[in-house]
N, CA and C atoms as a LAMMPS dump frame, in Angstrom:
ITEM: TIMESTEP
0
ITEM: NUMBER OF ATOMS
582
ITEM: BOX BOUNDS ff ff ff
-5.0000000000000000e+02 5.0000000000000000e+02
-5.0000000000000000e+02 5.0000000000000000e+02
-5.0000000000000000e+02 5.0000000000000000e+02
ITEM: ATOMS id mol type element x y z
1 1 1 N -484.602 -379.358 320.773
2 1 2 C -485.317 -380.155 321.755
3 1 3 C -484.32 -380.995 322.561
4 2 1 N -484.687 -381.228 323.737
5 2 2 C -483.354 -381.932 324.884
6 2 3 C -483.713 -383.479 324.718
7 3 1 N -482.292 -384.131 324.805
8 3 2 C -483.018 -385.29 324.875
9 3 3 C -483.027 -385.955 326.111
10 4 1 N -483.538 -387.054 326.574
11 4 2 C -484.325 -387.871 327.722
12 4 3 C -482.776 -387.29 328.483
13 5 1 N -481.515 -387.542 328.581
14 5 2 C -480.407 -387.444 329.342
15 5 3 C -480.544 -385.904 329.638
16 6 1 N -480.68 -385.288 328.772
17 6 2 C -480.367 -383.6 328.717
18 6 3 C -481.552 -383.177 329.971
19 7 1 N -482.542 -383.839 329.157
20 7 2 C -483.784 -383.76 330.275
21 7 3 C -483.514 -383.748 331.627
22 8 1 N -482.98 -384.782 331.998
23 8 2 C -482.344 -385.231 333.076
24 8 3 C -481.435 -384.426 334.018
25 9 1 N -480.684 -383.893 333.329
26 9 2 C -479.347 -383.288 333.358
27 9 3 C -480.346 -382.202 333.458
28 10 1 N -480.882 -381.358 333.091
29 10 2 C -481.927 -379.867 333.409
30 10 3 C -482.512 -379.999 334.596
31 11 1 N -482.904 -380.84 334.883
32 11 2 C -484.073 -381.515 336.267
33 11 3 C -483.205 -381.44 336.959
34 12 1 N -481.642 -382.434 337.537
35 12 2 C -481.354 -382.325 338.284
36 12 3 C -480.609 -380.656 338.683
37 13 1 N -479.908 -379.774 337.613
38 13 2 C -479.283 -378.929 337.849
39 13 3 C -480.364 -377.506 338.345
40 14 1 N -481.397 -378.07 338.531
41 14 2 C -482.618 -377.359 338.936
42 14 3 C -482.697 -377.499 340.078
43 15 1 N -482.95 -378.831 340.501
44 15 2 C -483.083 -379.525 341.952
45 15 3 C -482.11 -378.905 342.417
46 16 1 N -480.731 -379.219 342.02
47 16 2 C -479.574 -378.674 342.772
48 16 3 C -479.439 -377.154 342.757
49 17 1 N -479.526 -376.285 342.397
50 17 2 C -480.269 -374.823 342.572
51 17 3 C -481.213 -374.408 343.501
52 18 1 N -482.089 -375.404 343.795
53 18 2 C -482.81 -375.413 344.767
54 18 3 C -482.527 -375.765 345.859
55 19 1 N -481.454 -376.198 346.061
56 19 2 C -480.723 -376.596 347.483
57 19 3 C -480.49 -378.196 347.765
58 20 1 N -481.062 -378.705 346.806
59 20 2 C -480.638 -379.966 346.928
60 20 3 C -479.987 -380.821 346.596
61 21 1 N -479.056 -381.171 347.873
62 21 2 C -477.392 -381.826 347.931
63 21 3 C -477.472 -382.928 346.843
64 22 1 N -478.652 -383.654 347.005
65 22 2 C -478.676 -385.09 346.605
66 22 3 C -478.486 -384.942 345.074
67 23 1 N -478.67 -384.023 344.389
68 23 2 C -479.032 -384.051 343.029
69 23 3 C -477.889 -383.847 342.65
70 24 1 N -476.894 -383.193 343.12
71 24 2 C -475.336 -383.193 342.916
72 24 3 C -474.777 -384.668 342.926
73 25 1 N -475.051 -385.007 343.692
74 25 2 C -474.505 -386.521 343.786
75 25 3 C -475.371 -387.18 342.244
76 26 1 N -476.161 -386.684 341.896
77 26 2 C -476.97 -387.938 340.991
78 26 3 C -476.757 -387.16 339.471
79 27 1 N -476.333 -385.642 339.83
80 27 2 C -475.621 -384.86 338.359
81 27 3 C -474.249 -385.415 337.939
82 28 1 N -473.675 -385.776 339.11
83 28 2 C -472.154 -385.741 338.654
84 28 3 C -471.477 -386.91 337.898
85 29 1 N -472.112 -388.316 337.632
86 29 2 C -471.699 -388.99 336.767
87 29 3 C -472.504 -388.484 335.219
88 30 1 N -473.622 -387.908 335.508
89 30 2 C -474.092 -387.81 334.52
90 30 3 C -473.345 -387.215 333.39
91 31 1 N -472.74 -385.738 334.163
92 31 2 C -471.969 -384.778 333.239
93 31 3 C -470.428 -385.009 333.178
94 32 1 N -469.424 -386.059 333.761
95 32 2 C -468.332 -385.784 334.352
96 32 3 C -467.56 -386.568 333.153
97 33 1 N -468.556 -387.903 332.363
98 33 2 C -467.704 -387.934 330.882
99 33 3 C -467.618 -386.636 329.673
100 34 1 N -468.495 -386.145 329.821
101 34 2 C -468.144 -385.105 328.558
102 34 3 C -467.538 -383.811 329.48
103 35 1 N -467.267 -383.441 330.525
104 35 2 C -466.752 -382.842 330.984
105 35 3 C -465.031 -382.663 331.009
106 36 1 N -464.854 -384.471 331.186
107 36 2 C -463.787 -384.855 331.264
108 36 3 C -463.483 -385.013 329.705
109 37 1 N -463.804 -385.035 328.652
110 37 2 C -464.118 -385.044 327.161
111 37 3 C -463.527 -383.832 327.044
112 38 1 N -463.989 -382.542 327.358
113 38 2 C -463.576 -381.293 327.066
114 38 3 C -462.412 -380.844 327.304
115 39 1 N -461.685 -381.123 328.806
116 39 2 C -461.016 -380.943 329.24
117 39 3 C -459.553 -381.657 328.747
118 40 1 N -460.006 -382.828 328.363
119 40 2 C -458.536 -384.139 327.736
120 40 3 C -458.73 -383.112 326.163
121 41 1 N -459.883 -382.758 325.853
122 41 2 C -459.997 -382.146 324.229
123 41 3 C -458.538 -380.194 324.29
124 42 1 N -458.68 -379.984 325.395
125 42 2 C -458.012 -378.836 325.397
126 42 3 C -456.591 -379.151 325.879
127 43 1 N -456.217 -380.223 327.186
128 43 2 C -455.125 -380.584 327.347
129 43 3 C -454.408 -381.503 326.222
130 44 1 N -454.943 -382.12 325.585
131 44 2 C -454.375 -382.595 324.485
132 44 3 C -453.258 -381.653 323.337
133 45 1 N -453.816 -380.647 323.767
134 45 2 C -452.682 -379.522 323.279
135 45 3 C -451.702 -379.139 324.134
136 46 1 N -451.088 -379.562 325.534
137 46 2 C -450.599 -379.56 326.059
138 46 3 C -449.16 -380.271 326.204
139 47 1 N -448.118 -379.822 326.571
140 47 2 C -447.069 -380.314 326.576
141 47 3 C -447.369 -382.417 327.192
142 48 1 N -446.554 -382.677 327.454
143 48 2 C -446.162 -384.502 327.791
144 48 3 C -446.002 -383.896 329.176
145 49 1 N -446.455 -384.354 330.174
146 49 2 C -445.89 -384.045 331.795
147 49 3 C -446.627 -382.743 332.297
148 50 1 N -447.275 -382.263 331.581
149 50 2 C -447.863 -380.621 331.943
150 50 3 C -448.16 -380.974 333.255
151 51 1 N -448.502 -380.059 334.388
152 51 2 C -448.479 -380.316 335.764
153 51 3 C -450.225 -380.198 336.269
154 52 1 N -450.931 -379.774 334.573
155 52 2 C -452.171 -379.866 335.385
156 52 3 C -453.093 -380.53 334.561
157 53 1 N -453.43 -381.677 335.09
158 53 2 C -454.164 -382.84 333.96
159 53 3 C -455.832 -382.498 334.026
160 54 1 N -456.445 -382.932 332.786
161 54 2 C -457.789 -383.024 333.096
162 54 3 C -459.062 -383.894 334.019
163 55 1 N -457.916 -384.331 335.148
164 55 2 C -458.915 -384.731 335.618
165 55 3 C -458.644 -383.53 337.304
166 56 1 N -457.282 -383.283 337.644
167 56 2 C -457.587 -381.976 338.013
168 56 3 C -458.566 -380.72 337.779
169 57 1 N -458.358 -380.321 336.239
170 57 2 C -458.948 -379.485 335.991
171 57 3 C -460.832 -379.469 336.367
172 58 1 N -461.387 -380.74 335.527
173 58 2 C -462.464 -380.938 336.225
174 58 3 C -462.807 -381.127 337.725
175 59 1 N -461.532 -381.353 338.658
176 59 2 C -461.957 -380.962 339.926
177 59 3 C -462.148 -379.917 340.648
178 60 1 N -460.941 -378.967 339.79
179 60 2 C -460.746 -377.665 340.08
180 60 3 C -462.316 -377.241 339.987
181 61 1 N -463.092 -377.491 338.428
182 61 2 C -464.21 -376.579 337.962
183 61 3 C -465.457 -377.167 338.807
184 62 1 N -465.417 -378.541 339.471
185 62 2 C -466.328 -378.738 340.463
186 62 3 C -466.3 -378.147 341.909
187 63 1 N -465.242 -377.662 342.234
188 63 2 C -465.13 -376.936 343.436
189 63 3 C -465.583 -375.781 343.228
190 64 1 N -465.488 -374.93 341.746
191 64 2 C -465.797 -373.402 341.716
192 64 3 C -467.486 -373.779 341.241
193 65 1 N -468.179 -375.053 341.305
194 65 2 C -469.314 -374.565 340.863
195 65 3 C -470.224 -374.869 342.271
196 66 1 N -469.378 -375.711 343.15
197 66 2 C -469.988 -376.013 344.594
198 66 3 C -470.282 -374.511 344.938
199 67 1 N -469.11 -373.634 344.83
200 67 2 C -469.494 -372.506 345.793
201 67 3 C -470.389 -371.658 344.509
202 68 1 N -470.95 -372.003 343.547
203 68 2 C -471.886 -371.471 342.742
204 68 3 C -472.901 -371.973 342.806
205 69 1 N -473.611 -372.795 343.39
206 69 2 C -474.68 -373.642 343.746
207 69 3 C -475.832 -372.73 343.382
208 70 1 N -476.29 -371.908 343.887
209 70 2 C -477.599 -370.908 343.718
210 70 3 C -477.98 -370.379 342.271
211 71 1 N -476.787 -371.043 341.299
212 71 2 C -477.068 -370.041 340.127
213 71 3 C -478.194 -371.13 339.769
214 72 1 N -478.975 -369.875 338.891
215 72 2 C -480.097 -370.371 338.207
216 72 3 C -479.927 -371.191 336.997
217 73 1 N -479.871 -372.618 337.253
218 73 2 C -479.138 -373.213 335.943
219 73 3 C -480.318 -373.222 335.025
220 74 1 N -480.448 -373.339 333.716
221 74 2 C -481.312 -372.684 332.396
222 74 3 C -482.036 -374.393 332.198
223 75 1 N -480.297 -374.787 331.784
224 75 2 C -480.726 -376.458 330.943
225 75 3 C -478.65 -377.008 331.072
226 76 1 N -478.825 -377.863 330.498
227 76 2 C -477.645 -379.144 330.169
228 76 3 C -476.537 -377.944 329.426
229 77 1 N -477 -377.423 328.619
230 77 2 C -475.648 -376.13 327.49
231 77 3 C -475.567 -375.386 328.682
232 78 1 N -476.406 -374.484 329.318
233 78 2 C -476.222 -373.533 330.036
234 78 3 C -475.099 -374.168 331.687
235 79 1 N -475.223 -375.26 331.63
236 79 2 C -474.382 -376.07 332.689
237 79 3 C -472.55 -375.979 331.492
238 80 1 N -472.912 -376.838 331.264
239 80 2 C -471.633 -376.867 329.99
240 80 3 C -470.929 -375.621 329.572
241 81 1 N -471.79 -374.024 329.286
242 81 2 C -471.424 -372.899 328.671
243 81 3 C -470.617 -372.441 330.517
244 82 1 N -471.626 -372.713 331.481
245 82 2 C -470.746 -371.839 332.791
246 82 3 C -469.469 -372.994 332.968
247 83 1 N -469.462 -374.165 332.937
248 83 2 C -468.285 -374.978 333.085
249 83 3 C -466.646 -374.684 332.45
250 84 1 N -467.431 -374.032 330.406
251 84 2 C -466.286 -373.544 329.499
252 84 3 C -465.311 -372.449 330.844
253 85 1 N -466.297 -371.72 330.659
254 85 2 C -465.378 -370.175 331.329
255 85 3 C -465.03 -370.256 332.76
256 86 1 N -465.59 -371.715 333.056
257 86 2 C -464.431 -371.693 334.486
258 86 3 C -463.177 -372.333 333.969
259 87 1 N -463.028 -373.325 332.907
260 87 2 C -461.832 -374.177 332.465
261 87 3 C -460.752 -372.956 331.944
262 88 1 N -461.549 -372.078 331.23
263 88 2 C -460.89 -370.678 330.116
264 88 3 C -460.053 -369.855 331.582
265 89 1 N -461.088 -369.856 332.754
266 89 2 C -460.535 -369.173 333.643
267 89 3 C -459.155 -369.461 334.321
268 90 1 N -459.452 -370.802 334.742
269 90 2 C -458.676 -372.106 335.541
270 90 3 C -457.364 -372.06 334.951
271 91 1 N -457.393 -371.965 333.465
272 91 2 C -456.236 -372.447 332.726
273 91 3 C -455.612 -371.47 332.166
274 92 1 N -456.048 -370.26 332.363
275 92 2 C -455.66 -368.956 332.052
276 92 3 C -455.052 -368.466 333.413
277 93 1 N -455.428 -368.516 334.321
278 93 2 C -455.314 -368.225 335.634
279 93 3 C -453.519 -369.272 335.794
280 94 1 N -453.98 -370.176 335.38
281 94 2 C -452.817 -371.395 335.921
282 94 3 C -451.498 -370.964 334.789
283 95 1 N -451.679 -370.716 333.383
284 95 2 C -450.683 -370.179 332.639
285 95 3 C -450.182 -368.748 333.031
286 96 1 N -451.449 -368.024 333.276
287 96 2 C -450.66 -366.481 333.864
288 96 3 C -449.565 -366.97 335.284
289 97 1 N -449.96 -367.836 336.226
290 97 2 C -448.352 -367.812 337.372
291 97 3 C -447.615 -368.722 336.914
292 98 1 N -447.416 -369.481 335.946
293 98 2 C -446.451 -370.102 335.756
294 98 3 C -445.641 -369.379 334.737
295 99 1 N -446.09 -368.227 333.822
296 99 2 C -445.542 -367.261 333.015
297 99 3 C -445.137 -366.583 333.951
298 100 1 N -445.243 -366.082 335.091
299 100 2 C -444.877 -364.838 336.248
300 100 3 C -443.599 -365.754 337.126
301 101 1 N -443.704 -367.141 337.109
302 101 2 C -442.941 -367.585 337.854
303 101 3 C -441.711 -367.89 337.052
304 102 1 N -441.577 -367.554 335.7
305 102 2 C -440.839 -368.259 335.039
306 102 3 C -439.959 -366.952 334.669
307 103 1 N -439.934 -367.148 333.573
308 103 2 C -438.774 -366.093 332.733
309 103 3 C -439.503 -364.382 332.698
310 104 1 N -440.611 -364.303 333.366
311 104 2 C -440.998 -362.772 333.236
312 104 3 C -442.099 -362.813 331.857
313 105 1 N -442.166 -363.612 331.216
314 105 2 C -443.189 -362.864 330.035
315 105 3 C -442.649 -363.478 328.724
316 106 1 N -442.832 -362.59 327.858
317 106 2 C -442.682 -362.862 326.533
318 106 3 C -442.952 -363.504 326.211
319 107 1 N -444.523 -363.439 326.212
320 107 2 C -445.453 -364.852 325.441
321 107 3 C -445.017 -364.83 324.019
322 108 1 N -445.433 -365.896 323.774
323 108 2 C -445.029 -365.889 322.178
324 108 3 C -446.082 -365.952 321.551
325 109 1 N -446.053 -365.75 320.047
326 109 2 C -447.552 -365.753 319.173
327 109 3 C -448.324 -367.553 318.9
328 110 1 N -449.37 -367.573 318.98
329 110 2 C -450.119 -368.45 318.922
330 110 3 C -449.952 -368.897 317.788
331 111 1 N -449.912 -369.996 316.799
332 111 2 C -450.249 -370.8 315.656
333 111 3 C -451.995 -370.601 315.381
334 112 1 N -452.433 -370.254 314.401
335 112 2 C -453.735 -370.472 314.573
336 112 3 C -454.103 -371.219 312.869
337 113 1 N -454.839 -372.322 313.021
338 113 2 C -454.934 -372.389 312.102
339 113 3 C -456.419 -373.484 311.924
340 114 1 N -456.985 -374.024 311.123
341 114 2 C -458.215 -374.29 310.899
342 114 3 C -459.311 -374.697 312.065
343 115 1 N -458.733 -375.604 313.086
344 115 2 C -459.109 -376.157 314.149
345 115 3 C -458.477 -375.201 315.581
346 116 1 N -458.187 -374.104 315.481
347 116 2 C -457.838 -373.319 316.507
348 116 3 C -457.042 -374.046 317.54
349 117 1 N -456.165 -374.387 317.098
350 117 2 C -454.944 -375.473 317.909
351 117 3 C -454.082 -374.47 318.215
352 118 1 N -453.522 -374.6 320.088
353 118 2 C -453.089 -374.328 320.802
354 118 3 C -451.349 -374.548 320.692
355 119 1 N -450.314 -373.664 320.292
356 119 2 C -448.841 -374.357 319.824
357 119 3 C -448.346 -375.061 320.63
358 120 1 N -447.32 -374.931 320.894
359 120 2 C -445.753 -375.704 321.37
360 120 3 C -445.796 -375.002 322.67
361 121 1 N -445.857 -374.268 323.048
362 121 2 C -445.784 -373.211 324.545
363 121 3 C -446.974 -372.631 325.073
364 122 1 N -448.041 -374.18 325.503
365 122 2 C -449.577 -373.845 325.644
366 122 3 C -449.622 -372.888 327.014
367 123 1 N -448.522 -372.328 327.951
368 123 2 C -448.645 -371.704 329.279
369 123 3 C -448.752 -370.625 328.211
370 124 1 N -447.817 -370.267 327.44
371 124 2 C -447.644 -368.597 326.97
372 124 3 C -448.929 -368.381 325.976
373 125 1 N -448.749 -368.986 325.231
374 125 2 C -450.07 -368.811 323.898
375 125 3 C -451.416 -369.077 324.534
376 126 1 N -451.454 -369.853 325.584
377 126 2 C -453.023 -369.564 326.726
378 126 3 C -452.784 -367.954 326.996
379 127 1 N -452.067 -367.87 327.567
380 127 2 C -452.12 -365.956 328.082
381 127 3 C -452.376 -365.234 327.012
382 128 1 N -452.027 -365.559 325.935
383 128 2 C -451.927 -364.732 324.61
384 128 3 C -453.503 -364.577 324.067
385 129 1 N -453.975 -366.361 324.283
386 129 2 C -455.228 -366.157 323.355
387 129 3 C -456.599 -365.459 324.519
388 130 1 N -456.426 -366.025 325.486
389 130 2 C -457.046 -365.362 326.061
390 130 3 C -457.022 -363.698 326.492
391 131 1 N -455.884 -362.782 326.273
392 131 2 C -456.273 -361.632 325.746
393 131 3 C -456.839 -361.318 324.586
394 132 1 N -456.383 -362.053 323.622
395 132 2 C -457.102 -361.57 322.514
396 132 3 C -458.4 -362.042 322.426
397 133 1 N -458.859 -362.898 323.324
398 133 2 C -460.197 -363.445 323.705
399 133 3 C -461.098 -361.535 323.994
400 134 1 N -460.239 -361.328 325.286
401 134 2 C -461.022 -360.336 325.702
402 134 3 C -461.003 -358.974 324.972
403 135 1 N -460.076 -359.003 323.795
404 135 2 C -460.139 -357.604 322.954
405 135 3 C -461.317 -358.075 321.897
406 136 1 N -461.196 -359.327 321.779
407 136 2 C -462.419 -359.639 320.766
408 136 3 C -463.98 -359.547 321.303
409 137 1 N -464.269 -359.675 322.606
410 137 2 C -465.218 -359.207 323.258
411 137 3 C -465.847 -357.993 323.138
412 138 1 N -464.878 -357.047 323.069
413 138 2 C -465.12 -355.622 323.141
414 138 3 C -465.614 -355.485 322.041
415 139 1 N -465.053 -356.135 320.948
416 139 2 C -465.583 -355.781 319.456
417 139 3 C -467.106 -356.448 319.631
418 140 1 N -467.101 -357.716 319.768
419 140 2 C -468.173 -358.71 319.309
420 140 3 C -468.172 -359.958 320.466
421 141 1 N -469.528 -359.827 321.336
422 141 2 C -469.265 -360.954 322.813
423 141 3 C -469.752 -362.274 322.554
424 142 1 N -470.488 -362.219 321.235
425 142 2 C -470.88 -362.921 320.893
426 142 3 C -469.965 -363.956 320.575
427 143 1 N -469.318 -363.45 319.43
428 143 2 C -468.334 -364.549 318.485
429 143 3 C -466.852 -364.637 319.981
430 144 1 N -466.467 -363.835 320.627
431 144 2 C -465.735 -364.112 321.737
432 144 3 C -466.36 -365.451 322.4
433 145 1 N -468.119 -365.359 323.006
434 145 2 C -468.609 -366.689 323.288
435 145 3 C -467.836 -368.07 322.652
436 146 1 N -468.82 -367.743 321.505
437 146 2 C -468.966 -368.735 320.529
438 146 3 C -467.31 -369.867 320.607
439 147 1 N -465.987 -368.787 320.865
440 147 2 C -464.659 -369.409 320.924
441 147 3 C -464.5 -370.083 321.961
442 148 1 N -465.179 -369.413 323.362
443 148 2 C -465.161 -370.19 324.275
444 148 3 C -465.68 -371.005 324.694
445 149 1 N -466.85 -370.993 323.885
446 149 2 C -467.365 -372.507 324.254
447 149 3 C -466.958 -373.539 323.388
448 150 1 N -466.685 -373.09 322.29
449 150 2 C -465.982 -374.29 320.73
450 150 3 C -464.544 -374.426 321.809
451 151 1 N -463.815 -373.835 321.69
452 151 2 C -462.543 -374.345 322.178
453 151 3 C -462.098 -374.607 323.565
454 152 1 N -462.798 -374.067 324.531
455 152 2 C -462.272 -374.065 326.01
456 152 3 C -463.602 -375.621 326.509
457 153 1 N -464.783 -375.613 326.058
458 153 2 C -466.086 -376.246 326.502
459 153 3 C -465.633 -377 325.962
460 154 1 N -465.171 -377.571 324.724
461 154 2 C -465.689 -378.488 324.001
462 154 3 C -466.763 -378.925 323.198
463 155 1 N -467.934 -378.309 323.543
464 155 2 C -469.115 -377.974 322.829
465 155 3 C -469.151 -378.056 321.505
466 156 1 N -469.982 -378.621 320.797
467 156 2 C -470.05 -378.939 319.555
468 156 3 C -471.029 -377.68 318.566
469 157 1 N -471.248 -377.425 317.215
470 157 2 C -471.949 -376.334 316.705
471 157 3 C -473.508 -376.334 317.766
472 158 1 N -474.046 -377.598 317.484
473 158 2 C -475.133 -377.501 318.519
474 158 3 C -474.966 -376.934 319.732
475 159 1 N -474.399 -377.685 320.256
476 159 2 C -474.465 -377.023 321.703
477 159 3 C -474.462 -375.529 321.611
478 160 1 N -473.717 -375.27 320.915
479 160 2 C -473.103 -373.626 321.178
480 160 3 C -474.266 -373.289 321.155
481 161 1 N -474.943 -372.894 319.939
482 161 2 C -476.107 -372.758 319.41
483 161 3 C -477.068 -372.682 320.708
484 162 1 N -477.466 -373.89 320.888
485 162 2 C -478.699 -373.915 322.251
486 162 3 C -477.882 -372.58 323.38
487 163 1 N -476.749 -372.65 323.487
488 163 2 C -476.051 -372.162 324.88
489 163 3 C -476.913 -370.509 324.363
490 164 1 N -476.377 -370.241 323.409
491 164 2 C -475.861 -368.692 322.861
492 164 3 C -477.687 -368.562 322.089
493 165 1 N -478.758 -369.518 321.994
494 165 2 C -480.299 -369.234 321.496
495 165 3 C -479.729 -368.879 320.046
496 166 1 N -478.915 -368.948 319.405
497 166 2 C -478.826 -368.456 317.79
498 166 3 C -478.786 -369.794 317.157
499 167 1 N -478.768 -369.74 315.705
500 167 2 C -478.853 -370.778 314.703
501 167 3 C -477.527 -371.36 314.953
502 168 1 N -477.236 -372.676 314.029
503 168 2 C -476.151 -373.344 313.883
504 168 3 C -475.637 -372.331 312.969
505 169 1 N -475.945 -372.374 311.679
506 169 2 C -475.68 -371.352 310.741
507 169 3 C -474.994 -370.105 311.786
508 170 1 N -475.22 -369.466 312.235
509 170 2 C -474.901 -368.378 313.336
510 170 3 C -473.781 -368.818 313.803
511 171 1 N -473.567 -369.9 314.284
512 171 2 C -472.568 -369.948 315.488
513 171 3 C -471.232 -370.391 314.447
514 172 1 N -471.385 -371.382 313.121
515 172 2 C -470.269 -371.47 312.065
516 172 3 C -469.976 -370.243 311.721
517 173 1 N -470.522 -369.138 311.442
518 173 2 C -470.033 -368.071 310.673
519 173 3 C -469.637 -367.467 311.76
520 174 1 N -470.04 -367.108 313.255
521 174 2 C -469.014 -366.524 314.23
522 174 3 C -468.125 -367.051 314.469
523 175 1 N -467.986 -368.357 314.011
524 175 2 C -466.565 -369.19 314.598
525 175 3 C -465.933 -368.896 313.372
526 176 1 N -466.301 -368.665 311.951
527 176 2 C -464.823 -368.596 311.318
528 176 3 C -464.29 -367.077 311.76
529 177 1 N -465.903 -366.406 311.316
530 177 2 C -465.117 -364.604 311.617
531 177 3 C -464.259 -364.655 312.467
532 178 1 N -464.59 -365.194 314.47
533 178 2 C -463.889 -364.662 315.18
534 178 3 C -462.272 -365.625 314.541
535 179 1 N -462.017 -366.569 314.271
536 179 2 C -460.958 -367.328 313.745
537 179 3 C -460.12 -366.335 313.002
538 180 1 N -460.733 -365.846 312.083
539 180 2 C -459.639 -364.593 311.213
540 180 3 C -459.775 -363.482 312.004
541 181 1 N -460.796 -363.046 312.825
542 181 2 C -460.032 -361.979 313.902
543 181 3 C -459.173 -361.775 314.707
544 182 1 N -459.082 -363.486 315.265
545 182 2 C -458.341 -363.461 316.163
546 182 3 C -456.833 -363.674 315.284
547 183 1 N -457.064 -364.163 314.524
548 183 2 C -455.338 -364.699 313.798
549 183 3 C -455.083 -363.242 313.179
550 184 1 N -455.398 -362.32 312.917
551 184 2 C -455.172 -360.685 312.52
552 184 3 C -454.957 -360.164 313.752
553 185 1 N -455.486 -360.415 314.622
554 185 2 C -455 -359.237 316.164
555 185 3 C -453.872 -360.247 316.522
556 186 1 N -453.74 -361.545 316.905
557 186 2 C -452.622 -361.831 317.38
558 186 3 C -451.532 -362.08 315.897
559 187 1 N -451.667 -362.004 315.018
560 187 2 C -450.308 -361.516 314.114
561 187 3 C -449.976 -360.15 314.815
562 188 1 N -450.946 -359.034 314.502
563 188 2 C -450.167 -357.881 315.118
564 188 3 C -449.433 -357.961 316.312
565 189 1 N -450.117 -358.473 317.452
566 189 2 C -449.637 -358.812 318.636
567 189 3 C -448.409 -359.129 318.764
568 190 1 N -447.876 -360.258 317.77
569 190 2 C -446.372 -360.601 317.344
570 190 3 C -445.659 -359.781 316.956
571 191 1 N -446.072 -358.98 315.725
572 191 2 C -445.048 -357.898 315.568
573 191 3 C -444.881 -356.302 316.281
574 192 1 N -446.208 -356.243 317.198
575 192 2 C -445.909 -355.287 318.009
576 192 3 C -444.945 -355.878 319.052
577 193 1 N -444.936 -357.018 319.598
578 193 2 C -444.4 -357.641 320.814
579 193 3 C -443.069 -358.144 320.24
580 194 1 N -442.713 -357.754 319.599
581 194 2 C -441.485 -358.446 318.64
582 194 3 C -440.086 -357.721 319.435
């Protein structure tokens, strides 16, 4: 069940679907602390000085949702779940040219370990996890979700849950599976790329 804010947050992202400017203006403090929450939650794995902060990033993902205006927003998760995969995009997008601009490649293997923390070389191990994002898709789009909204969104078991209509129960057990899937494909990844 949504509460009175969420409520809120559904109403206006409705209004604003419907063409109306004003409701953007009256969405955007609403959502722009936990937005900005998500975003400091993923740059926090980021080097000291990284060149693209979270309050960029959330500007970046408000410009790509201006020119998305028409989508049919659901509720408050379904705002939050399209926000994840523009940040996953944004920051995948932004590590792939700074890997192309740099030394040519040779990402290195990701650290993965209980809390799916991002290593020491978040440009290369972003490129990294996000392929293995998309080989894990192919297997299962679900538990691929489920990562992107736990780690790129910020999203909590709930949220996911409402985003993805499955149980909490559901969305813990896709988050550990995909966790040991992904730490088994990117081990190989390392020693094939070795």
């Amino acid at each position: 069940m949504e509460t009175p804010r969420s409520h809120e947050v559904t109403g206006l992202l409705q209004a604003w679907s419907a063409g109306d400017e004003e409701a953007l203006q009256k969405l955007t403090p609403l959502v722009y602390r936990d937005l900005h929450r998500a975003a400091r939650h993923y740059m926090a794995g980021e080097r000291t000085g990284h060149t693209l902060q979270a309050t960029a990033l959330i500007n970046e993902v408000y410009l790509r949702l201006i020119d998305a205006r028409r989508m049919d927003w659901q509720n408050r998760a379904h705002f939050f779940a399209v926000c994840a995969q523009l940040m996953r995009r944004i920051l995948t997008d932004f590590a792939r040219s700074r890997r192309y601009h740099k030394r040519g490649g040779g990402a290195a293997h990701i650290p993965l370990n209980e809390a799916l923390v991002v290593g020491s070389q978040p440009d290369s191990d972003l490129v990294v996890l996000d392929d293995a994002l998309r080989r894990l898709s192919l297997v299962d789009e679900r538990k691929s979700r489920v990562v992107e909204l736990r780690f790129f969104g910020g999203l909590d078991v709930k949220e996911t849950a409402a985003v993805l209509k499955v149980s909490n129960e559901t969305v813990m057990r896709d988050w550990r599976l995909a966790k040991v899937w992904l730490l088994r494909d990117l081990s190989g990844t390392k020693q094939h790329g070795s």
